[in-house]
C-alpha positions as CSV (number, residue, x, y, z in Angstrom):
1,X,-2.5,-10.3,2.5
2,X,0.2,-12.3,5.3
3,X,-1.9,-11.0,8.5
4,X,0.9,-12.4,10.7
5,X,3.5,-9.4,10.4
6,X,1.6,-6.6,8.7
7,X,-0.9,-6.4,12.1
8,X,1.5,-7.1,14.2
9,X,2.3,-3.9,17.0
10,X,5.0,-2.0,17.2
11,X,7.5,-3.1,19.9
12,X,10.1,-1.6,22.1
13,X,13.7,-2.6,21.7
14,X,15.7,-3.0,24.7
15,X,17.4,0.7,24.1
16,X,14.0,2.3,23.9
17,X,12.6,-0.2,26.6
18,X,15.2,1.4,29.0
19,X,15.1,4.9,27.4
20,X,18.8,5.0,25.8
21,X,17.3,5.5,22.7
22,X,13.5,7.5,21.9
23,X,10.9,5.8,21.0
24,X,10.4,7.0,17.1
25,X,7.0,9.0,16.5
26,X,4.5,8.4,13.4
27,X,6.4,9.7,10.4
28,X,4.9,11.9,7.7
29,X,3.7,10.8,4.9
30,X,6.5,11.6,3.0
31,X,9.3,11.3,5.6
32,X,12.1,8.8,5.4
33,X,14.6,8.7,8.9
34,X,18.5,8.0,8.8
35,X,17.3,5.1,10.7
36,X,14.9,3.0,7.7
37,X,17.3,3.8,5.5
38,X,20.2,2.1,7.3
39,X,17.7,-0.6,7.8
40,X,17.1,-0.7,4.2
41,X,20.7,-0.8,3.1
42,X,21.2,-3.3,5.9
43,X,18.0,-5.3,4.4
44,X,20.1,-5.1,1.0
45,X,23.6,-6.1,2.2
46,X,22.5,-9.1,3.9
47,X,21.0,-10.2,0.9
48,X,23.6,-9.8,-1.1
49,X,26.4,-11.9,1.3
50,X,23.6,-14.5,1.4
51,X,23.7,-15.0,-2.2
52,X,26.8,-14.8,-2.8
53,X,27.6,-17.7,0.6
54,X,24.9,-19.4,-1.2
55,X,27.1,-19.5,-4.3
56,X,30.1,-20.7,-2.9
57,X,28.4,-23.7,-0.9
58,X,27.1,-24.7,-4.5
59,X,23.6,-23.9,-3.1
60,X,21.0,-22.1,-5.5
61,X,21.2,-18.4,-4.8
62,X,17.4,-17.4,-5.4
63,X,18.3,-15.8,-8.9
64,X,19.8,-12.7,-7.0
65,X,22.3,-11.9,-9.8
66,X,19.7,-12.3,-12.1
67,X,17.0,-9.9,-10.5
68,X,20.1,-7.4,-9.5
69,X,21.1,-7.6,-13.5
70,X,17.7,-7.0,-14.6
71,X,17.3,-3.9,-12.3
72,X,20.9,-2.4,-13.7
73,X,19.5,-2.5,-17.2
74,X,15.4,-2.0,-17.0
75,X,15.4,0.5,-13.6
76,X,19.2,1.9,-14.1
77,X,19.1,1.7,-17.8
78,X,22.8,0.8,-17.7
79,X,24.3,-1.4,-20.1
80,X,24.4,-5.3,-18.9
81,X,27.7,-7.0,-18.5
82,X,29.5,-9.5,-16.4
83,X,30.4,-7.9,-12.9
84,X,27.4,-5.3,-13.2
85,X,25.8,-7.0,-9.8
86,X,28.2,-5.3,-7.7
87,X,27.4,-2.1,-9.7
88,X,24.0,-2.1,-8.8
89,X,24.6,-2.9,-5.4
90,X,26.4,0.1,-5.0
91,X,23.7,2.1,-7.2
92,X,20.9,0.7,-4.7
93,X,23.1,2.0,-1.6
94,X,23.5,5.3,-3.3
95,X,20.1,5.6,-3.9
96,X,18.9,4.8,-0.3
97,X,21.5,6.7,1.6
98,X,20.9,9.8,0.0
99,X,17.9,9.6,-2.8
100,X,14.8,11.3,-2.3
101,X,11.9,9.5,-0.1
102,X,9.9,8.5,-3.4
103,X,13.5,7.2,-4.7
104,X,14.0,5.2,-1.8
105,X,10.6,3.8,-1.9
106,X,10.3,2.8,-5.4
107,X,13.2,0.9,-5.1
108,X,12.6,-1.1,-2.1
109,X,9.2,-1.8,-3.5
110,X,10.6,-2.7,-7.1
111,X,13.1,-4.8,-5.3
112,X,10.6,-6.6,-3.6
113,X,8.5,-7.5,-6.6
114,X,11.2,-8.6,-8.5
115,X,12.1,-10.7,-5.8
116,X,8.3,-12.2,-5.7
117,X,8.7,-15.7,-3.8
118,X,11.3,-16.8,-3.9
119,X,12.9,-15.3,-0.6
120,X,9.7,-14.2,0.9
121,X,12.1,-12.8,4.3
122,X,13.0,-10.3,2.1
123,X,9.6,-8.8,2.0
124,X,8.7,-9.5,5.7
125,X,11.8,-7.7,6.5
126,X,10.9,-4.6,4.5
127,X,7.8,-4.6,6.7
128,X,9.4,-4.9,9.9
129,X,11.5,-2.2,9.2
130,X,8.3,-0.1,8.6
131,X,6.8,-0.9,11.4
132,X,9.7,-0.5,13.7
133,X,10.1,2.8,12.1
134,X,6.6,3.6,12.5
135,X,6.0,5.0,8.8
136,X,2.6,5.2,6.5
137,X,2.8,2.6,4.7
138,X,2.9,-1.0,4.6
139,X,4.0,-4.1,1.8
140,X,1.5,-6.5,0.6
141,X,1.2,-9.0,-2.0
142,X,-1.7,-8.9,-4.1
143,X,-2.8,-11.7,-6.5
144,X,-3.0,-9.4,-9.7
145,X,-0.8,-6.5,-8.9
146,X,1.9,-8.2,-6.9
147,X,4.1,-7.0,-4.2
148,X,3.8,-3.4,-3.8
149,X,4.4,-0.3,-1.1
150,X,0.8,0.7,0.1
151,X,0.4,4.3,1.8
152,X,-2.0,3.2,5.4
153,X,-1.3,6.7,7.3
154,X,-1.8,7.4,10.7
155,X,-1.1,4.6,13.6
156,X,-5.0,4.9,13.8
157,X,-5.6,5.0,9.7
158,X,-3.6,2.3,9.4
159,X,-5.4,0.0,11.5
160,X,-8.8,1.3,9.5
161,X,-7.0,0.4,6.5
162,X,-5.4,-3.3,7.7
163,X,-8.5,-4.3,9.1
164,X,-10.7,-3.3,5.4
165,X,-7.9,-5.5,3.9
166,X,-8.2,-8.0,6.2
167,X,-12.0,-7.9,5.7
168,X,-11.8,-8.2,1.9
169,X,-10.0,-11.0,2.4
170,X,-12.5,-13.4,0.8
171,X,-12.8,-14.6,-3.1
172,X,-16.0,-12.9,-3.7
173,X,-14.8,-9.6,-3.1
174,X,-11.3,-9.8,-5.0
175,X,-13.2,-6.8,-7.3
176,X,-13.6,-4.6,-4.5
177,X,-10.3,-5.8,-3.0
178,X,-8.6,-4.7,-5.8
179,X,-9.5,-1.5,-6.1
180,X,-8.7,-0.5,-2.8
181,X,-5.6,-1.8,-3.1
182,X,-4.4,0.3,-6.0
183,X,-5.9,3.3,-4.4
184,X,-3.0,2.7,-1.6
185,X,-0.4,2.3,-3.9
186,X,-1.5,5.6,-5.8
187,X,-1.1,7.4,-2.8
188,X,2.2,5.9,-2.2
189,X,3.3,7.7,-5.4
190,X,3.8,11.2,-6.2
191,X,0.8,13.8,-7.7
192,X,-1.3,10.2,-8.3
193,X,-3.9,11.9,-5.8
194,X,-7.0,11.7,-8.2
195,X,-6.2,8.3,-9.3
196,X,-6.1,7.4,-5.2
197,X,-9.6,9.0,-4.8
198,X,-10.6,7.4,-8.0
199,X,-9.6,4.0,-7.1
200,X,-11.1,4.7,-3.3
201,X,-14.7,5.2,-4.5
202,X,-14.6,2.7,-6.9
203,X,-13.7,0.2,-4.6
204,X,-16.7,1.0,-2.0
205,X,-18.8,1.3,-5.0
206,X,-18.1,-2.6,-6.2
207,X,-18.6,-3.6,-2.5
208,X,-21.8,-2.4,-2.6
209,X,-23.0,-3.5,-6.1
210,X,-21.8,-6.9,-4.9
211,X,-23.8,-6.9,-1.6
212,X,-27.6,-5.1,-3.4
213,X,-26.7,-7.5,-6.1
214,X,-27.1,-5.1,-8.4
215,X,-23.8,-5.3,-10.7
216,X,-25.0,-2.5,-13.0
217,X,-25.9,0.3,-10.8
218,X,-23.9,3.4,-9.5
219,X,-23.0,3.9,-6.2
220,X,-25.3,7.2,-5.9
221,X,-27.9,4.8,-7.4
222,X,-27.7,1.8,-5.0
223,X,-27.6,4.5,-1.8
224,X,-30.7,5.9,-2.8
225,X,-32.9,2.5,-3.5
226,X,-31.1,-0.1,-1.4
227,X,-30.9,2.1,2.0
228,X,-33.7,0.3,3.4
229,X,-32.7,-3.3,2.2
230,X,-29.0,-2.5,3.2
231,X,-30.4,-1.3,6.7
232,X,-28.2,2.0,6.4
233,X,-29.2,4.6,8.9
234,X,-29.6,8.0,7.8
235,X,-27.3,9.8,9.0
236,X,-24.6,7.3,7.7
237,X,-26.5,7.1,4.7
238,X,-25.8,10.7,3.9
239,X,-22.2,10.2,5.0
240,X,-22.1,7.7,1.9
241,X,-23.8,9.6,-0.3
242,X,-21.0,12.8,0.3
243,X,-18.6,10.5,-0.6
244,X,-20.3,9.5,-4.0
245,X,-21.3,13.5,-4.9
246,X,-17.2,14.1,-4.0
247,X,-16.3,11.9,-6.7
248,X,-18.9,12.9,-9.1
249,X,-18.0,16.5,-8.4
250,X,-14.1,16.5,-8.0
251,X,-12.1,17.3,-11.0
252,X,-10.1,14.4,-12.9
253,X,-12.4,11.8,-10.1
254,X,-15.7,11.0,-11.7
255,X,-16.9,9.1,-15.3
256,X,-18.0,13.0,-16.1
257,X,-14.2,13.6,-16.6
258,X,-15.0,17.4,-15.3
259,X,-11.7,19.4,-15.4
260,X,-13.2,23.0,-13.9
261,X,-15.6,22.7,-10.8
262,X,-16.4,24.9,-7.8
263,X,-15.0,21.8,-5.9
264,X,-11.0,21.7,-6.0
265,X,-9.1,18.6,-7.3
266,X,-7.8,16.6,-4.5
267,X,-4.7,17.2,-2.6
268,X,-3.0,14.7,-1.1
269,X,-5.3,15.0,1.9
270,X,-8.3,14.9,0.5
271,X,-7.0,11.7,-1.0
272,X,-6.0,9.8,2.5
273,X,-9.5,10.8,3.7
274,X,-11.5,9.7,1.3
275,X,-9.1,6.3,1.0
276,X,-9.7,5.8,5.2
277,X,-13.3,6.3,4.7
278,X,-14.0,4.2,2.1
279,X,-12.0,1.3,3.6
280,X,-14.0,2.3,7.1
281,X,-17.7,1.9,4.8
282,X,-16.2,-1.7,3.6
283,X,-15.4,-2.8,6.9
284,X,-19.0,-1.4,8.0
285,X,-20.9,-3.1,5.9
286,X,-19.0,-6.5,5.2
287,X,-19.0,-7.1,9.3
288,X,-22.9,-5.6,9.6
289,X,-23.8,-8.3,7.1
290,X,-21.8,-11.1,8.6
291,X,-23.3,-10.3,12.0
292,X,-26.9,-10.8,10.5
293,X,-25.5,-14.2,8.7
């Protein structure tokens, strides 16, 4: 993940600095302000003038036609023709000035995939406006999933989650990485709660295996024979431990595949906590083991 603008701190414009303008509060979780999306369509707009100026100088244009074409027929499912850029344009305006928050989201993150590297500003933007605008969620770039929105929560949940990624960062734990990164985009969808938790678990669960070299035990398993080799404390121990019996025990979670159970299936709350507290046990134990390294 690009560490240099997806830690970076909020910051004061000069309106807010001088109090013309509030500063803007953590958004909910599924909250969208007039503001992002103005940023957003702004984002788009700019893009759009730049290819087309791009054009006219005889300069290559990053494919925009191309990836605004392929979005009018795969995501619009329009028919393709010559002029149907500034269609979808106008379609991508629509959508952010007055879709729904998932709408909005989807297609800022679809953009941005399509997009991949070839104007990497476009995704740093998208970022800055998120910051800026203080909301859940955060775009990264992973190596086998690609650009994608990723739910973080909180101000303080997200700097639990940025520092886990930041953590993983390393080649031998691309597995675990992985993992938690789909959990975040799960929970950046709608009623994908389960797979979040799923995801979640599984990711602390490969961190583990990885670090009791033992790539064919469970998670419940490796807690219960490795706490002394792992130099877990107790307490903390049974922490872990809750999180493996919720997994085991909540319905559409666990390899059981348990549909009825005195446990409820997650709700999208359950699903941030247990995604927080597994990247909080990553960071735990991947900086307790570098400290004795």
């Amino acid at each position: 993940m690009n560490q240099n603008f997806t830690q970076q701190e909020f910051r004061k414009n000069f309106s807010q600095r001088n109090g013309f303008v509030p500063i803007p509060s953590s958004l909910n979780l599924e909250e969208i302000t007039d503001q992002l999306r103005l940023e957003f369509e702004d984002l788009l707009i700019r893009e759009h003038q730049e290819a087309a100026w791009q054009r006219r100088i005889g300069a290559k244009s990053a494919d925009w036609e191309r990836i605004l074409g392929d979005l009018w027929v795969q995501v619009f499912k329009r028919q393709r023709f010559a002029g149907a850029q500034a269609l979808c344009i106008e379609e991508c305006r629509r959508i952010i000035q007055f879709g729904s928050f998932h709408e909005v989201i989807n297609l800022m993150e679809d953009l941005a995939f399509r997009v991949e590297n070839s104007q990497p500003s476009f995704q740093k933007e998208i970022n800055a406006a998120l910051i800026r605008n203080q909301a859940p969620y955060i775009l990264q770039n992973s190596a086998t999933l690609g650009w994608g929105i990723v739910q973080t929560g909180t101000y303080e949940e997200k700097n639990a989650v940025l520092t886990a990624f930041k953590d993983l960062d390393d080649i031998d734990l691309a597995i675990p990485r992985e993992h938690f990164e789909k959990a975040g985009r799960h929970l950046a969808k709608d009623k994908e709660d389960c797979d979040a938790v799923r995801e979640s678990t599984m990711g602390f669960e490969a961190l583990l295996k990885i670090f009791a070299n033992k790539p064919n035990a469970s998670l419940g398993s490796i807690l219960e024979t490795e706490k002394g080799s792992l130099e877990i404390p107790l307490p903390l121990n049974d922490i872990f431990k809750g999180i493996w019996k919720y997994r085991s025990e909540a319905p559409g979670v666990g390899h059981s595949g348990k549909t009825t159970s005195s446990c409820p299936q997650p709700s999208r709350w359950e699903a941030q906590l247990m995604y927080v507290l597994c990247c909080g046990a990553a960071s735990y134990f991947i900086n307790k083991r570098r400290v004795k390294e």
